[in-house]
N, C-alpha and C positions, 0 to 999 in steps of 0.2 A: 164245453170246457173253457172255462176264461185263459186269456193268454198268461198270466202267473203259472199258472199249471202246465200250459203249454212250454214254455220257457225255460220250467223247470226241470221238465222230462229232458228237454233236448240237452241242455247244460249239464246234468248230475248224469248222462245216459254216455258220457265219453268214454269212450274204450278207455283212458287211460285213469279214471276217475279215482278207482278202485283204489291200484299202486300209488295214487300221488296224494289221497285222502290218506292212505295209512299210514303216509311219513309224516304230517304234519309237525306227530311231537319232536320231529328229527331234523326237523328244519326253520323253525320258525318259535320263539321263543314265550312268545303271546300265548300260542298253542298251547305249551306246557304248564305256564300259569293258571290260562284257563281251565282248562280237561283238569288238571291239579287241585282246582277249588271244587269243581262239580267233584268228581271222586270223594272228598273227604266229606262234601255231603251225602252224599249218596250212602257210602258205607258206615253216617253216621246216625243214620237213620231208616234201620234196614229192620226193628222191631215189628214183630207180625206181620212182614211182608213177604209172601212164598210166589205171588205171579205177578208180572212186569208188563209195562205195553211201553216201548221203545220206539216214538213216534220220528220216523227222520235218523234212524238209526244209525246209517251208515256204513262204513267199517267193522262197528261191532265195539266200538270205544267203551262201551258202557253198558250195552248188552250183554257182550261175556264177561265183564268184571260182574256182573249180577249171577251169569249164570255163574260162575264159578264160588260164591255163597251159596251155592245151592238151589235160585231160583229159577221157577220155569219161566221163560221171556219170550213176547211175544217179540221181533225182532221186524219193524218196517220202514220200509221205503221206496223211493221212487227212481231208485237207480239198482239197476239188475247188474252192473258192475261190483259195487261198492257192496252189494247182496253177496257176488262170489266170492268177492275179497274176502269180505264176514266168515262166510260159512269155510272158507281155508283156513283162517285162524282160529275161530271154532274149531276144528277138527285138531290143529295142533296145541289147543289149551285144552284139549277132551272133553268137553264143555258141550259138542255136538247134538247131542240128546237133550240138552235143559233148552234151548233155541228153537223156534218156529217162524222161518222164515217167509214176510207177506210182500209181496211188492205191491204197492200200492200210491196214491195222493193222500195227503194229510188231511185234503178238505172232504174226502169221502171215509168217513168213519163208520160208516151204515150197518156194517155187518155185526159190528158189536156191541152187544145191548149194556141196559144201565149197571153201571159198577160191576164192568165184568172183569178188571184185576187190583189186584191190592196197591199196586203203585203204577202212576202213570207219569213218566217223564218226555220230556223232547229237548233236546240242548242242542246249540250252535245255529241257533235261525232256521229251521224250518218254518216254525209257527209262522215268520216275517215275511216269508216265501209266498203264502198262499192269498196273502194282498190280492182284493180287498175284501178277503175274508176272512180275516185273519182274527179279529172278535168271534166271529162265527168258530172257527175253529176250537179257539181256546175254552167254548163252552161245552164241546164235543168232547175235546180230553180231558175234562174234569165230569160230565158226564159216564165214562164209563171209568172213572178212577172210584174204588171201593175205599180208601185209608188215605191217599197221600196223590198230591201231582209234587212235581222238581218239574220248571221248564227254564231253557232261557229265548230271547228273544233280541233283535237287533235295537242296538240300544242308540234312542237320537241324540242325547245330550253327549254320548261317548263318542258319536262318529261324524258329529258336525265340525271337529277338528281337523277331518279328512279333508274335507274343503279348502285349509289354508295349510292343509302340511300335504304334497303331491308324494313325499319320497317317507312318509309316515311308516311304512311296513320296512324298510330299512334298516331300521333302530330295534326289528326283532330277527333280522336275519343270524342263526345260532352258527352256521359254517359259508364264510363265503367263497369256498371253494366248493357245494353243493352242486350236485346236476341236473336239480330241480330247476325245469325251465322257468319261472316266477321268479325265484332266488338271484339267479341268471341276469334276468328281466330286469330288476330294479335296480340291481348291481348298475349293468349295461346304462341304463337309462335314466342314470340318478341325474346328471349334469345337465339330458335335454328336459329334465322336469321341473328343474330350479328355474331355465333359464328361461319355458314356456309359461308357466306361473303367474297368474295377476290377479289380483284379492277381487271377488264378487261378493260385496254384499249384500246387493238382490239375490244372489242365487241362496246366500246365507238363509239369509231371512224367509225363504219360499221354503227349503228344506224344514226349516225350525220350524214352521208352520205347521205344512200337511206331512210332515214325516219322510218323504221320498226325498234322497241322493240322486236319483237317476229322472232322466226324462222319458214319462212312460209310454209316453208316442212313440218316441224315437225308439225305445225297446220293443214296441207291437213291429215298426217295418222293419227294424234291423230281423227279427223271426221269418216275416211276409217273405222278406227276402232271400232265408235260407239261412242266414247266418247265427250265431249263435251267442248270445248279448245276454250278460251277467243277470240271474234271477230279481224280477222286479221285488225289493224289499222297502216294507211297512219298516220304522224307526219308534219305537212305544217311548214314551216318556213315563217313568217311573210311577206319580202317582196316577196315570192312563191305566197298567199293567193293574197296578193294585186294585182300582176300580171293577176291573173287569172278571176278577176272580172272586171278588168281593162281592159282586152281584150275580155272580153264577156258585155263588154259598161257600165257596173257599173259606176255611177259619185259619185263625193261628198263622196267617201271610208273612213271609220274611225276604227283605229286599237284598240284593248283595250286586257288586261291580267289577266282577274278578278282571284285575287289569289297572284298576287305578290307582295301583300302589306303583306298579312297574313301570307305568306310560312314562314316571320321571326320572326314568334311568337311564343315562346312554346307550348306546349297543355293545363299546368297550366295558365296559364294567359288569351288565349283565351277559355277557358270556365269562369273564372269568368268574361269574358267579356260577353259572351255569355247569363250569369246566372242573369245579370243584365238588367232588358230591357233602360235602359236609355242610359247606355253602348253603348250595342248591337247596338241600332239606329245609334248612332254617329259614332260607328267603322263601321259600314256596309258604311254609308256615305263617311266617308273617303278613307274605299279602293275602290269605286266605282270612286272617284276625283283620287286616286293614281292611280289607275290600271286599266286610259285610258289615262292617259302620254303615250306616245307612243315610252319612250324610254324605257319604261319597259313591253311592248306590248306583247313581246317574252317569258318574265317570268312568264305567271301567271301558275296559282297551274297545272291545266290539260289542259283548254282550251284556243284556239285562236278567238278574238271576232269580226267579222267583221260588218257594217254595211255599207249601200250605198244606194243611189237614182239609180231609175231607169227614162230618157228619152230618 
């Protein structure tokens, strides 16, 4: 088992995973834009699709929005937390029955043979997770996709700004009086992050390169040693992602950046947007038209959003 896999199990396997993955859209503003852009794909594109493969599942974000059109979903992932979380809001969306719940890694897809559901998605970086398989991967879920894949993937040109902005998730915090320890965190630590801070453009330049934020050494000991160090993540640059679907027969490929519209907003401004549901509608609308221009495809907040026909 390569240590991406390893890493991942131990990181997404926290007892708390579950509860703190389902508030997302409750806490963090980015969230809501993003899962916002996927949905109106998703549900806009839902012709001749009756079975689902939900690779990296989660919570169930998008899983029981499927099943709740009526589709049977295959519903997987690699956290048995984030699986019960799932199957409790399953059961109070009545949805229970259209779900089949697999625990599993994304980089073993073995048990299911070619084009065995009508649509196959993965959204929020899994695919990035399974580094440095993550090509490998993405020919797997297009492999058993029958009609359609939707994935997204960690996106490099959106998150090499993380490098020069420490207090970057700040600016999407929706309530700062939240009890989400993260929220908390950034709150807490906004002033010693400014004031540790000092531009690397070697380290710029090495990410921009091979795709990695992180030092993957330094994530194998931090594991060797028990501890438990953010899942190593692959960064795809746009026309990479296109390539690669493009060459495992993907047609009809459409790139989007959900996030790149919002990255230029304050944190005051988008929450009184947010605080307003009339607002809220119309801006979520908007960045979902802005940020699938495709020349801002590469910019959005975290993710890269690919969609494509399969014949």
């Amino acid at each position: 088992m390569d240590y991406s896999t390893k890493i991942s199990e131990r990181m997404w396997n926290q007892p708390d995973k579950g509860e703190l993955e389902a508030e997302r859209e409750n806490t963090f503003i980015d969230d809501i834009v993003q899962k916002s852009h996927i949905e109106k794909e998703l549900l806009a594109n839902l012709d001749g699709i009756e079975t689902a493969f939900d690779g990296g599942a989660g919570c169930g974000r998008f899983s029981i929005l499927l099943a709740k059109q009526g589709i049977h979903v295959t519903h997987f992932d690699i956290s048995q937390p984030m699986i019960d979380k799932a199957k409790e809001i399953a059961e109070k969306e009545g949805v229970l029955d259209k779900l089949t719940f697999v625990k599993g890694a994304l980089e073993d897809l073995s048990e299911y043979g070619d084009r065995s559901f009508d649509l196959v998605m993965s959204f929020d970086s899994p695919i990035s997770y399974t580094y440095p398989n993550q090509e490998r991967t993405i020919g797997e879920l297009v492999r058993i996709a029958k009609k359609r894949i939707m994935i997204s993937v960690s996106s490099r040109l959106g998150a090499l700004p993380y490098l020069s902005n420490p207090i970057q998730k700040n600016q999407f915090i929706l309530d700062e009086n939240s009890k989400d320890t993260w929220v908390q965190w950034c709150i807490s630590s906004r002033e010693k992050m400014i004031e540790g801070f000092s531009f690397n453009k070697d380290a710029l330049w090495k990410s921009y390169e091979n795709g990695l934020l992180c030092d993957v050494e330094e994530s194998k000991k931090s594991y060797d040693n028990g501890e438990t160090p953010w899942s190593i993540s692959y960064h795809f640059m746009p026309d990479e992602l296109e390539g690669i679907l493009k060459k495992n027969g993907v047609k009809n490929i459409s790139l989007a950046g959900p996030g790149a519209y919002a990255r230029t907003i304050p944190n005051e401004i988008l929450v009184k947007i947010m605080r307003d549901p009339s607002q809220r509608k119309e801006f979520l609308d908007f960045c979902h038209e802005y940020d699938s221009n495709p020349y801002v495809c590469g910019r959005g907040k975290d993710n890269l959003f690919a969609k494509g026909d399969i014949e």
